[in-house]
BANUMAR-858033 format. One record per residue: residue number from 0; residue in one letter; x, y, z of N, C-alpha, C, O in turn. Coordinates in Angstrom, 2 decimals. Atoms other than C-alpha are relative to their C-alpha. Example, Ala and Ser with C-alpha at 12.3 -4.5 7.8 and 13.67 -1.06 7.14 Angstrom:
2
> num;residuo;n_u;n_v;n_w;ca_u;ca_v;ca_w;c_u;c_v;c_w;o_u;o_v;o_w
> 0;A;0.89;-1.19;0.00;12.30;-4.50;7.80;0.90;1.20;0.00;1.94;1.18;0.66
> 1;S;-0.82;-1.19;-0.06;13.67;-1.06;7.14;-0.77;1.09;0.73;-0.26;2.20;0.90
//
This chain:
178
> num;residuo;n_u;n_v;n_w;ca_u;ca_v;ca_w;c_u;c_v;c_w;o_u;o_v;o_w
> 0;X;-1.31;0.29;0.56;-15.61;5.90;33.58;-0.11;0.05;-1.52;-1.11;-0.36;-2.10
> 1;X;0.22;-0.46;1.62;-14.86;6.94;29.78;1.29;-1.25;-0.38;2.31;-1.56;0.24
> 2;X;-0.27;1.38;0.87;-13.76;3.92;27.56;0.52;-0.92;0.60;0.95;-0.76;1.74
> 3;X;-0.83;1.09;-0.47;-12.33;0.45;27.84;1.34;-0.52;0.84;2.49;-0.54;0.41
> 4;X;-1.69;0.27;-0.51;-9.62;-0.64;30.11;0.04;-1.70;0.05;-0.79;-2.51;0.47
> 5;X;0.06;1.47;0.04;-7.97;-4.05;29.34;0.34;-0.14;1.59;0.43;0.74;2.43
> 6;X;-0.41;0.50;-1.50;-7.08;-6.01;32.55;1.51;-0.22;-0.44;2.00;-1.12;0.24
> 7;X;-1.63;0.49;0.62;-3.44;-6.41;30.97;0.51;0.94;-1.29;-0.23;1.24;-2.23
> 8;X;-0.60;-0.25;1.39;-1.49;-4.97;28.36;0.02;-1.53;-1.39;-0.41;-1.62;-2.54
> 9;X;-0.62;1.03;0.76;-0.25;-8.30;26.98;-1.58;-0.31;-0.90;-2.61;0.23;-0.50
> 10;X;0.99;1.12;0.80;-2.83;-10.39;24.41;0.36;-1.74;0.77;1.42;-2.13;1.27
> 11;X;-0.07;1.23;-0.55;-3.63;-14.06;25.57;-0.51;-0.56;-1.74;-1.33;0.01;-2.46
> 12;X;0.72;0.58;1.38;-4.09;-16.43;22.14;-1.48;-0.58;0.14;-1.89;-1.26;1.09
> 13;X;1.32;1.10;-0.26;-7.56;-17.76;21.52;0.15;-1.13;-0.66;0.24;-1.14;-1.89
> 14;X;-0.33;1.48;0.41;-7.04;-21.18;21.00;-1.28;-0.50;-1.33;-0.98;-1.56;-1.88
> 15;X;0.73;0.15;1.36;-9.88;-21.41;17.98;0.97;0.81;-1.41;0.88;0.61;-2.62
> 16;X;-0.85;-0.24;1.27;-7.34;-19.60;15.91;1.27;-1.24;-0.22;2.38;-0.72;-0.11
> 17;X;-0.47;0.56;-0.01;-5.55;-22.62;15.46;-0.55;-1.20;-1.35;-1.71;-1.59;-1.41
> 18;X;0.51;0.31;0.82;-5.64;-24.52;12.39;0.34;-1.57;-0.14;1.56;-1.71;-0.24
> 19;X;-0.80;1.13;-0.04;-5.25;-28.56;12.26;0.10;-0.74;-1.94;-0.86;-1.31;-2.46
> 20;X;0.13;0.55;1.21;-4.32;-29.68;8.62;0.12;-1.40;-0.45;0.95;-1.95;0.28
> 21;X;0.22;1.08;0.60;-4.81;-32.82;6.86;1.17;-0.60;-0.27;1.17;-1.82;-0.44
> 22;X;-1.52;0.44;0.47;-0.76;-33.00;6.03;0.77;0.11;1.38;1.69;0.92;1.36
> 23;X;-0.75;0.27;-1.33;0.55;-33.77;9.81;0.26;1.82;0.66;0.85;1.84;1.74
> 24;X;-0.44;-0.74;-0.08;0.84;-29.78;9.96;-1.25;0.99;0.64;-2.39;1.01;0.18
> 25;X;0.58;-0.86;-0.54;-0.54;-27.15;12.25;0.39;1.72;-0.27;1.53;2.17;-0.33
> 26;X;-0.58;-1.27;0.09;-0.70;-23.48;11.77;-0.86;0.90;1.07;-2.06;0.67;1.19
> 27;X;0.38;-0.79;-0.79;-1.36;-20.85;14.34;-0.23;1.34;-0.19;0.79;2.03;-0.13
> 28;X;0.07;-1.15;0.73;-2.80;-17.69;13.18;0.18;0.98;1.12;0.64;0.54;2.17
> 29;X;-0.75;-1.66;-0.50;-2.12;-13.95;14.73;-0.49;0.20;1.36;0.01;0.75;2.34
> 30;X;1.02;-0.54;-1.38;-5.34;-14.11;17.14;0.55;-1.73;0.97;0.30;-1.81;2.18
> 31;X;-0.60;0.83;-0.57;-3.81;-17.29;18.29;1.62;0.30;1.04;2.20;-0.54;1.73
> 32;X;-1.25;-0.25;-0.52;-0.71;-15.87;19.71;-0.09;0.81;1.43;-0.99;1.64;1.53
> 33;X;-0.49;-0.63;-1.22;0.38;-14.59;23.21;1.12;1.07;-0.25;2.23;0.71;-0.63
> 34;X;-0.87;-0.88;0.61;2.02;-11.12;22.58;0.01;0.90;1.04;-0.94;1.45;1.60
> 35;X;-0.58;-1.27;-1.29;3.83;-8.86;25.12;-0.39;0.91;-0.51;-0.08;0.92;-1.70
> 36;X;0.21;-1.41;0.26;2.53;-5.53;24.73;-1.13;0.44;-1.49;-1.20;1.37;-2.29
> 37;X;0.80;0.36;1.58;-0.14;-6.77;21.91;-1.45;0.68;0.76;-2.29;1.01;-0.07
> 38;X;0.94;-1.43;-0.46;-2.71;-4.55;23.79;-0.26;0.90;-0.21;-1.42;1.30;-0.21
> 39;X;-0.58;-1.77;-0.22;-1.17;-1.06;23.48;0.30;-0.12;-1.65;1.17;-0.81;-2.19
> 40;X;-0.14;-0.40;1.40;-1.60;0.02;19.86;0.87;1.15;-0.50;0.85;1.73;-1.58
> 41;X;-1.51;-0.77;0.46;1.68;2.16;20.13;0.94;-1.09;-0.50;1.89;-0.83;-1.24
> 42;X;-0.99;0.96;0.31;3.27;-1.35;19.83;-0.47;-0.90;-1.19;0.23;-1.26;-2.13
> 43;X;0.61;1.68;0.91;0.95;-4.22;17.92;-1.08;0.87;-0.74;-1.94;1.58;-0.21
> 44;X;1.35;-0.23;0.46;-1.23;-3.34;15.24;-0.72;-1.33;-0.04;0.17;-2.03;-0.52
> 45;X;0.06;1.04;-0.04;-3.14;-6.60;15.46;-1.50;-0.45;-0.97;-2.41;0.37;-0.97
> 46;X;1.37;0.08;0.70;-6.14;-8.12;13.21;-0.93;0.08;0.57;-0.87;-0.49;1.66
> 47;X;0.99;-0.44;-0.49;-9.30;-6.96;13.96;-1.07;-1.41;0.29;-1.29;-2.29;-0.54
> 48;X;0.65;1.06;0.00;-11.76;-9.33;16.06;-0.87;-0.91;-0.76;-1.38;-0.37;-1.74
> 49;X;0.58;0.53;1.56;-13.51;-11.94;13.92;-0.19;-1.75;1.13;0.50;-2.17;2.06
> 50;X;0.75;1.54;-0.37;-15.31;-15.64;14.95;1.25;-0.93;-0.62;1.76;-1.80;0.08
> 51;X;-0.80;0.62;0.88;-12.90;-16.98;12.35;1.57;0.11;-0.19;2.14;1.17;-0.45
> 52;X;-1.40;-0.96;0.41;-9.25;-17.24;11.92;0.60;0.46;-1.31;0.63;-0.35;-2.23
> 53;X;-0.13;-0.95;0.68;-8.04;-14.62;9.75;1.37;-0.74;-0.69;2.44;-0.65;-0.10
> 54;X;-1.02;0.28;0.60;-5.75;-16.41;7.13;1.16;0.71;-0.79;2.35;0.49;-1.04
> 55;X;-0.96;-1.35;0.80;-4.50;-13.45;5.29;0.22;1.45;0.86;0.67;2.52;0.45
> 56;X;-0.51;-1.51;-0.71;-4.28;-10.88;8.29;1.56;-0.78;0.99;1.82;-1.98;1.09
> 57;X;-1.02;-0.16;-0.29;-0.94;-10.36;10.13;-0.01;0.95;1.50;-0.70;1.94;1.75
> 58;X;-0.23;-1.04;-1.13;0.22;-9.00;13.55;1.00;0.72;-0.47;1.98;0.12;-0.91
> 59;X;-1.05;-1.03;0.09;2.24;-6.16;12.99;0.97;0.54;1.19;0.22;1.01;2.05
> 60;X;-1.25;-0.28;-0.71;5.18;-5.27;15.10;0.12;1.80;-0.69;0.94;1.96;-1.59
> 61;X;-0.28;-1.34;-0.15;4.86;-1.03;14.97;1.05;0.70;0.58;1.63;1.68;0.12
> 62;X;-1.53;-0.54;-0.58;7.77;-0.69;17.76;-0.17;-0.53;1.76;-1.04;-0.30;2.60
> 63;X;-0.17;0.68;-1.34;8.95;-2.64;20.88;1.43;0.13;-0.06;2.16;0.64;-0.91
> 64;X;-1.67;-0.15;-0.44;12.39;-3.15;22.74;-0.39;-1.53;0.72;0.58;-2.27;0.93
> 65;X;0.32;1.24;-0.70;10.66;-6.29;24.45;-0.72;-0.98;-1.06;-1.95;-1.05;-0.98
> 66;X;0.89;1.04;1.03;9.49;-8.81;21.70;-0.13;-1.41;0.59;0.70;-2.15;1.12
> 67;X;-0.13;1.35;-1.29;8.16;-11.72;23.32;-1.62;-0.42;-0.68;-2.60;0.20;-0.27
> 68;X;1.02;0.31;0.37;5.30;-13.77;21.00;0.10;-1.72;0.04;0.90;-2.51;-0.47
> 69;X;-0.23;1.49;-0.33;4.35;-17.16;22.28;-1.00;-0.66;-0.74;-1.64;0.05;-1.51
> 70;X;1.00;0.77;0.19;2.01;-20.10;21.43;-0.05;-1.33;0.43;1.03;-1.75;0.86
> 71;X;-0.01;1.73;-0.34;1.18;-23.83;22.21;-0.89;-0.41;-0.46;-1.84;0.37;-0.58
> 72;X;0.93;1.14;0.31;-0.78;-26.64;21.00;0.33;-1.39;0.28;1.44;-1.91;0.29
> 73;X;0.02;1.69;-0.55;-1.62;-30.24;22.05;0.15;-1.06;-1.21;0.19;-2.29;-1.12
> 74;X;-0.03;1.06;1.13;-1.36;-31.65;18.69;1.14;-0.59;-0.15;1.40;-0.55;-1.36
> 75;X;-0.65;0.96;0.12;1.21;-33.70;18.97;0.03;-1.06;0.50;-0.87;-1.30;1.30
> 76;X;0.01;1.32;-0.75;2.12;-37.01;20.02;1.39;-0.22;0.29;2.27;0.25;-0.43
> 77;X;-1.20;0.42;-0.64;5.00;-38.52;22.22;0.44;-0.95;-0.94;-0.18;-1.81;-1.56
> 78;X;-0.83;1.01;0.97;7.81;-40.06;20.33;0.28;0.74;-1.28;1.34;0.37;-1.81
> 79;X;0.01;-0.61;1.15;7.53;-37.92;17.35;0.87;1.58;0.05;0.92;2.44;0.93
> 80;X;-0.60;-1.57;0.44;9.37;-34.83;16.16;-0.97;0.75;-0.93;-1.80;0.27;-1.71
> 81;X;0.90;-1.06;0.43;7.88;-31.35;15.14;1.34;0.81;0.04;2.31;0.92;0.79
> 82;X;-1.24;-0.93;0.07;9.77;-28.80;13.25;-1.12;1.19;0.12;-2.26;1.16;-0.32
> 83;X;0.99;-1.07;-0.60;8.39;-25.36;14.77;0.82;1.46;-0.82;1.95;1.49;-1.30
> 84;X;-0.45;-1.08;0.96;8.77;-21.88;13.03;-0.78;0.82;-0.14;-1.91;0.34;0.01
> 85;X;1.04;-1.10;0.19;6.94;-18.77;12.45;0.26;0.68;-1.65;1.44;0.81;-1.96
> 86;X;0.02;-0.61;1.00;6.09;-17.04;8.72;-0.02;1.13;0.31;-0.76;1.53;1.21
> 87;X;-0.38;-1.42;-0.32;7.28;-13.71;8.66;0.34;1.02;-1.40;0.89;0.61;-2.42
> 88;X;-0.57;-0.71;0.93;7.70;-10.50;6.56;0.53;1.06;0.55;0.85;1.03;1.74
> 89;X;-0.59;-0.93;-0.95;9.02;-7.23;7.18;-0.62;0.92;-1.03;-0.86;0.71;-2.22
> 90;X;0.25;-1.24;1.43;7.89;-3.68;5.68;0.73;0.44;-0.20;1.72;0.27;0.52
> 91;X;-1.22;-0.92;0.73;9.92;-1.41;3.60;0.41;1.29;1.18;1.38;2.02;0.99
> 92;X;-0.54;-0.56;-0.91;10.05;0.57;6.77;1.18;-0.51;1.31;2.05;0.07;1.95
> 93;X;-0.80;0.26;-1.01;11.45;-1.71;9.02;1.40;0.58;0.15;2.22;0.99;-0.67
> 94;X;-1.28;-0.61;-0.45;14.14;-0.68;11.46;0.44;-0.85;1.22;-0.14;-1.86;1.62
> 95;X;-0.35;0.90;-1.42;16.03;-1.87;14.62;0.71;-1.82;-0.19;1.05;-2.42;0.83
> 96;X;0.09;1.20;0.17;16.76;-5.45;13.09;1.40;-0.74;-0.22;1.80;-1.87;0.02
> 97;X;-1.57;0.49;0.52;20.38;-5.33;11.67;1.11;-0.33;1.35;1.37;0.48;2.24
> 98;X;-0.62;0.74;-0.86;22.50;-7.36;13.80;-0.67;-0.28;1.35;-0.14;-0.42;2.45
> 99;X;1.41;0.24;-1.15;19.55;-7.92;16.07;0.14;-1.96;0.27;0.30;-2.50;-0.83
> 100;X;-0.04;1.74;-0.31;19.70;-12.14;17.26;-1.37;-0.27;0.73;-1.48;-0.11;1.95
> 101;X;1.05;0.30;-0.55;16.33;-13.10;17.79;0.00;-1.84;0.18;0.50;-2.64;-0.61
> 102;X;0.18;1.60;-0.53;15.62;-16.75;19.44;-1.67;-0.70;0.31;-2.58;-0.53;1.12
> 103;X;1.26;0.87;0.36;12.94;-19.12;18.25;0.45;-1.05;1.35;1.62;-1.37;1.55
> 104;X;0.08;1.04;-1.03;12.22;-21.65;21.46;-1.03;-0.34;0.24;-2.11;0.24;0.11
> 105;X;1.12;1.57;-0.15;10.45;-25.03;22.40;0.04;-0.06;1.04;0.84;0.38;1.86
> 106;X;-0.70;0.96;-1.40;9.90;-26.85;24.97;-1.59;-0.92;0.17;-2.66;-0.40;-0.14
> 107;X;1.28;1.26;-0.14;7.09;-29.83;25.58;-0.31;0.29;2.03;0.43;0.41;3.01
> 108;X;0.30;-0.38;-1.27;5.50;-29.15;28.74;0.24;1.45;0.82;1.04;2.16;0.22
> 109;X;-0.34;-0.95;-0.25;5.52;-26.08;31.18;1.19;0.00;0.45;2.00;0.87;0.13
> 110;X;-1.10;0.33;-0.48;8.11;-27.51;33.01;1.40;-0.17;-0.59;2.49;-0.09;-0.01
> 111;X;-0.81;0.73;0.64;10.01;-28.71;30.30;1.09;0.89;-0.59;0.97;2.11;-0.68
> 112;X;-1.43;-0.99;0.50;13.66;-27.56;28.79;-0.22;0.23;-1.36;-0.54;-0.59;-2.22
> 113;X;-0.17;-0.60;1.24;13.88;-25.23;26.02;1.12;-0.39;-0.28;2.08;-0.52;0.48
> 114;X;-0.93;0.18;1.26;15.82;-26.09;22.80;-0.49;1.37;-1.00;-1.62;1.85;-1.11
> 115;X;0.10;-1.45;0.59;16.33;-22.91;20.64;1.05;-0.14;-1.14;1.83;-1.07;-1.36
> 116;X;-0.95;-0.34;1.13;18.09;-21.31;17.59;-0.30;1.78;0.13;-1.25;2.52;0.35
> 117;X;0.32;-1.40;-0.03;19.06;-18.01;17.43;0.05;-0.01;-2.01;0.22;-0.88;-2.86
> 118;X;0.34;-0.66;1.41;18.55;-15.97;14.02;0.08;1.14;-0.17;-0.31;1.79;0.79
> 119;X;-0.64;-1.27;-0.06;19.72;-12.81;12.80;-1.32;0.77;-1.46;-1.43;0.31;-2.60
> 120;X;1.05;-0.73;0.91;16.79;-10.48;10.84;0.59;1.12;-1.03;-0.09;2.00;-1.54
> 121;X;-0.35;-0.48;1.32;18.78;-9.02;8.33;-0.05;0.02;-0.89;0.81;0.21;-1.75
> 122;X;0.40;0.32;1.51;16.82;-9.60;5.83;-1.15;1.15;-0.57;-1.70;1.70;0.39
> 123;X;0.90;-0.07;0.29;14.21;-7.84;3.47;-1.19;-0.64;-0.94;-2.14;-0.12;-1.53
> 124;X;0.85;1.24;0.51;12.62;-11.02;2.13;-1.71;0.96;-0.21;-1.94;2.07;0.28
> 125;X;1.47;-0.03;-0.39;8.65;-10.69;1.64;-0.18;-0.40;0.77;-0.54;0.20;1.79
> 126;X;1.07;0.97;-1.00;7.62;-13.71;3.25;1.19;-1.19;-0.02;1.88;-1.61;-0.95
> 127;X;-1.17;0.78;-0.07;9.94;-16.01;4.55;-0.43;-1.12;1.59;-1.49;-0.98;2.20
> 128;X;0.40;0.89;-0.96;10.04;-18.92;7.46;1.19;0.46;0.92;2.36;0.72;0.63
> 129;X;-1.71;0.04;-0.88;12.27;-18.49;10.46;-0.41;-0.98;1.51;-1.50;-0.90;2.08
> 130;X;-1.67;0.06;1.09;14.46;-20.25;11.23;-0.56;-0.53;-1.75;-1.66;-0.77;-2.25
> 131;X;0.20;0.40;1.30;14.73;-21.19;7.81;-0.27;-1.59;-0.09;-1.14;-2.16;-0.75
> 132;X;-0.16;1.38;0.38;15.45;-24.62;8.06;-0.90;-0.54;1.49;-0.83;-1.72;1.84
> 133;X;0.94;0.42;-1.05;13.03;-24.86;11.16;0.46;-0.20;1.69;1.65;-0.35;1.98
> 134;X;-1.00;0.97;-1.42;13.68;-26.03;15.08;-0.91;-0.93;0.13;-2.13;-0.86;0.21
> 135;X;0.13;1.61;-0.40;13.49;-29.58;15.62;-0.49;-0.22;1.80;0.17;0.23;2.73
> 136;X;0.15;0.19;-1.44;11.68;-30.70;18.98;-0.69;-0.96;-0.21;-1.50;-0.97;-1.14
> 137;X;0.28;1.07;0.34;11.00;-34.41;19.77;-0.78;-0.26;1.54;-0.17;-0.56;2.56
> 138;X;0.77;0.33;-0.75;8.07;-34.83;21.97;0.80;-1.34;1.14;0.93;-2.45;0.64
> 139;X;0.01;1.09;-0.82;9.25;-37.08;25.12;-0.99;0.22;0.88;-1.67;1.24;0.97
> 140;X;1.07;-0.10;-0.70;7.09;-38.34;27.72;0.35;0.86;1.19;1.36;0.59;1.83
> 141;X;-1.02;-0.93;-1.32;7.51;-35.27;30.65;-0.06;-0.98;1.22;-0.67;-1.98;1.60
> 142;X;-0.11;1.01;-1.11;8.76;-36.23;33.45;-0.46;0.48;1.67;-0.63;-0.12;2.73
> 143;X;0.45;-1.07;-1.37;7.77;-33.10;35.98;-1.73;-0.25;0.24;-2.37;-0.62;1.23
> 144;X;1.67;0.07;-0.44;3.95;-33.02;35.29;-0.49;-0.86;-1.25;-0.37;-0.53;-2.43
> 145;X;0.34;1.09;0.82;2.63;-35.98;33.65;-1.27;0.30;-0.59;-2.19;0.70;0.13
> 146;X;1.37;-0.36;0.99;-0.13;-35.46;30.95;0.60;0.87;-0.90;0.60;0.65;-2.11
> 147;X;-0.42;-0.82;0.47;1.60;-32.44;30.29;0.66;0.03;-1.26;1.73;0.65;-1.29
> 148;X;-0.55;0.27;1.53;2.29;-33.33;26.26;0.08;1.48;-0.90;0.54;1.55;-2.04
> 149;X;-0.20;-1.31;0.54;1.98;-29.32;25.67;1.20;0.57;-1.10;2.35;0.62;-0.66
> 150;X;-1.54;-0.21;0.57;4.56;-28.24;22.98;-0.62;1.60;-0.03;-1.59;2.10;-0.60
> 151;X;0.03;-1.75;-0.03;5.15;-24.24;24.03;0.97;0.38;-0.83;2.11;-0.07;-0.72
> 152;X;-1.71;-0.79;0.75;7.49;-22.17;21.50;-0.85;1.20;0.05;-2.07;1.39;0.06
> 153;X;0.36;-1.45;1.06;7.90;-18.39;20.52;1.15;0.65;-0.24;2.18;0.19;0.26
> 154;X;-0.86;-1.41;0.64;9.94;-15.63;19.18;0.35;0.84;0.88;-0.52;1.44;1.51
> 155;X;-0.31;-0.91;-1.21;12.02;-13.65;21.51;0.99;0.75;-0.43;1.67;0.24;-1.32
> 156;X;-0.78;-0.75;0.15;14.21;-10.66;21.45;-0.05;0.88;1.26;-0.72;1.91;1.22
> 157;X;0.47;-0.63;-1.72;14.19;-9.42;25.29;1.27;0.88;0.41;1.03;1.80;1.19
> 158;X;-0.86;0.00;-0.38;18.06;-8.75;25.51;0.48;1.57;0.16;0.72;2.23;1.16
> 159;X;-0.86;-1.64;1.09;19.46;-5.17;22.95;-0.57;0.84;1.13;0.14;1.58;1.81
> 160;X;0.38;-1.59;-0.47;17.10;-2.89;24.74;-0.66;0.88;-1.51;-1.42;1.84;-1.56
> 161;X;0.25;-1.05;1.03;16.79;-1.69;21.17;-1.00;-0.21;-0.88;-1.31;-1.23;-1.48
> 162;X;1.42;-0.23;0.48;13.90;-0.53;19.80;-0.11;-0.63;-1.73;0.63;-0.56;-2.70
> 163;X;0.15;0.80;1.55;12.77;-2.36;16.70;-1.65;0.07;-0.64;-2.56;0.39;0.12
> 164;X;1.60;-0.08;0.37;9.27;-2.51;14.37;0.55;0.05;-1.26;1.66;0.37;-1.69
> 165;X;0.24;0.19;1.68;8.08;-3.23;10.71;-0.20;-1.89;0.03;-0.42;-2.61;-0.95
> 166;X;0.05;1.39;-0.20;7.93;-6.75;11.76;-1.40;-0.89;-0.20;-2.00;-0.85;0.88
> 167;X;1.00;0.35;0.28;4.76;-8.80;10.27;-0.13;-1.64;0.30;0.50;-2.56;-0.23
> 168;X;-0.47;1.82;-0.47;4.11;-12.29;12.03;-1.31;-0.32;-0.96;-2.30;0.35;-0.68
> 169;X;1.19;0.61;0.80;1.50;-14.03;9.31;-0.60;-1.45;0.79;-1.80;-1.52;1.05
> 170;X;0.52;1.25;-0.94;1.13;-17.63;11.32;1.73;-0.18;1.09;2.76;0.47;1.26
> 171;X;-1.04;1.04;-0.32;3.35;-20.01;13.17;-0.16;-1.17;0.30;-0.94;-1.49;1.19
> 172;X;0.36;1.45;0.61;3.63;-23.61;12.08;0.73;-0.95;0.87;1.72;-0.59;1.51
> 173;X;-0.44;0.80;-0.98;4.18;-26.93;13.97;-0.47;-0.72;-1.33;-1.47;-0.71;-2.05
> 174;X;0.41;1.48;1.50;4.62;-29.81;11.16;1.11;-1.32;0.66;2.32;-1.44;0.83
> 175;X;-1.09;1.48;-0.21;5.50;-33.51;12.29;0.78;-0.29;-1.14;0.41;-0.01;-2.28
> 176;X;-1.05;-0.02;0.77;8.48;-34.38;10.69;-0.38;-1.76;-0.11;-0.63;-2.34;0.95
> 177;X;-0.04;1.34;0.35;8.13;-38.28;8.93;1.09;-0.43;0.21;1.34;-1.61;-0.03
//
């Protein structure tokens, strides 16, 4: 058999790319992420493997119609709020984006109900946060599978059909809110 075959298209995050900071705030770098079609290098250019997470590399978004980039971490605690969000840029190529509604979503547990914001990428910012002003999600204790304190979010655009790329995800941040 001549070269590699993954067992999947998709990417699974490695949970060592995950960063816990000293200021209540978590950041999740690129190799940390769960990415539909982050396999197939017609779609994701993605940072190259590394022991370490890569603070200044970026997943790139080349061209999808299915955008679908997840993550989770246990760092939180019940009772508390976390505003969740991903850093983002776009290149001078991007396309596909104008009047595009992409939806940032939470949810604490697997079981548990998503809270969301949609967001419209009409922008050519550098580097920017989205949402801007963050989404709010307030750890309760679950009530389906107990332990289960998981807070899952990601970035979705599943709906248009329409093809989009130039899209640069740099992290995505989970910061308890005081």
């Amino acid at each position: 058999m001549v070269g590699v075959l993954h067992s999947s298209p998709h990417t699974n995050g490695d949970p060592n790319a995950i960063e816990k900071m000293e200021n209540q705030k978590t950041l999740i770098y690129p190799k940390g992420f769960n990415i539909t079609w982050g396999n197939d290098n017609r779609y994701w250019r993605l940072p190259p493997q590394s022991r370490t997470p890569m603070k200044d590399s970026a997943a790139e978004l080349l061209q999808v119609s299915w955008l679908e980039v997840t993550c989770s971490t246990d760092n939180v605690e019940v009772g508390k709020s976390y505003k969740v969000g991903f850093n983002l840029s776009m290149t001078a190529a991007a396309f596909g984006w104008k009047g595009c509604n992409v939806y940032i979503m939470a949810k604490i547990g697997k079981a548990g109900m998503f809270v969301h914001k949609k967001v419209c990428l009409d922008t050519k910012e550098k580097n920017f946060d989205m949402p801007a002003e963050g989404l709010i999600i307030t750890v309760k204790p679950p009530s389906s599978s107990p332990g289960d304190s998981h807070l899952y979010f990601g970035m979705y655009e599943v709906w248009s059909g329409r093809w989009k790329g130039g899209l640069k995800i740099h992290h995505a941040f989970v910061e308890k809110i005081n």
